[in-house]
C-alpha positions in Angstrom: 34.3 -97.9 13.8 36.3 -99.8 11.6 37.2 -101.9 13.3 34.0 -103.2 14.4 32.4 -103.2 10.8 35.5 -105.5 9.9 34.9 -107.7 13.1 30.8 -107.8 12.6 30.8 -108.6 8.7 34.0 -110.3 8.6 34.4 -111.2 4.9 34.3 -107.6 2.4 35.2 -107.0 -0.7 35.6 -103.4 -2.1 36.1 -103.1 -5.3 39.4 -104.7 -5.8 39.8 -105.0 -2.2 38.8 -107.7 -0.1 39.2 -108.3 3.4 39.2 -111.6 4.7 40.0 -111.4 8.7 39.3 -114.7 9.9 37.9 -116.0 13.0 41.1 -114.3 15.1 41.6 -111.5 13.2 37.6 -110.5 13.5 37.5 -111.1 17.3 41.0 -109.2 17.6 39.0 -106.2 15.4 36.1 -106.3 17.9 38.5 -105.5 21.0 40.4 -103.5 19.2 37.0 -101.6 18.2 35.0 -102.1 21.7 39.3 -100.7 23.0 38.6 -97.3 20.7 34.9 -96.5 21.9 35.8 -96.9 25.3 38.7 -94.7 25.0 36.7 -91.9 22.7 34.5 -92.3 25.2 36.5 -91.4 27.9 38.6 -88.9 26.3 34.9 -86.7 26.2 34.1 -86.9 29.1 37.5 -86.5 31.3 38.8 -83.8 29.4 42.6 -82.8 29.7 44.2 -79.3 30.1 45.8 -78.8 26.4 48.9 -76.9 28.4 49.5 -79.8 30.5 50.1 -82.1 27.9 52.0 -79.8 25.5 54.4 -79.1 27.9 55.1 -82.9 28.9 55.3 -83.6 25.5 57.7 -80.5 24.8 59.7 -82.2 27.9 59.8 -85.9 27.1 61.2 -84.6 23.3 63.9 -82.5 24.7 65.2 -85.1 27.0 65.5 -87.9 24.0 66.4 -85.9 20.8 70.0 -86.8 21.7 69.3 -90.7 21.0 67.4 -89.5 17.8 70.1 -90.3 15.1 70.4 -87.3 12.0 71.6 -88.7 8.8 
């Protein structure tokens, strides 16, 4: 959503803070927005089995913490 109020009002300033996106960076904040509904979107209504992704994640992590370098 924030995206989208940055690409739809374009210049802000909040408090001390003002954003000024520009013609590029407000159209890149409206795909990146429109990118983030659709995805939500999706996400509720395909759900995915938790257990699934745990353990490919589990997987993935075991295979690379050898190229993770430990100070």
């Amino acid at each position: 959503m924030g995206f989208l109020i940055i690409a739809v009002l374009g210049k802000i300033k909040l408090g001390f803070a003002e954003i000024n996106p520009g013609c590029l960076g407000g159209t890149l904040a409206l795909i990146l927005g429109i990118f983030c509904l659709i995805g939500a979107i999706l996400s509720g209504t395909f759900p995915v089995e938790v257990d699934l992704v745990r353990s490919y994640l589990t997987k993935v992590m075991e295979q690379y913490i050898g190229f993770i370098p430990l100070f």
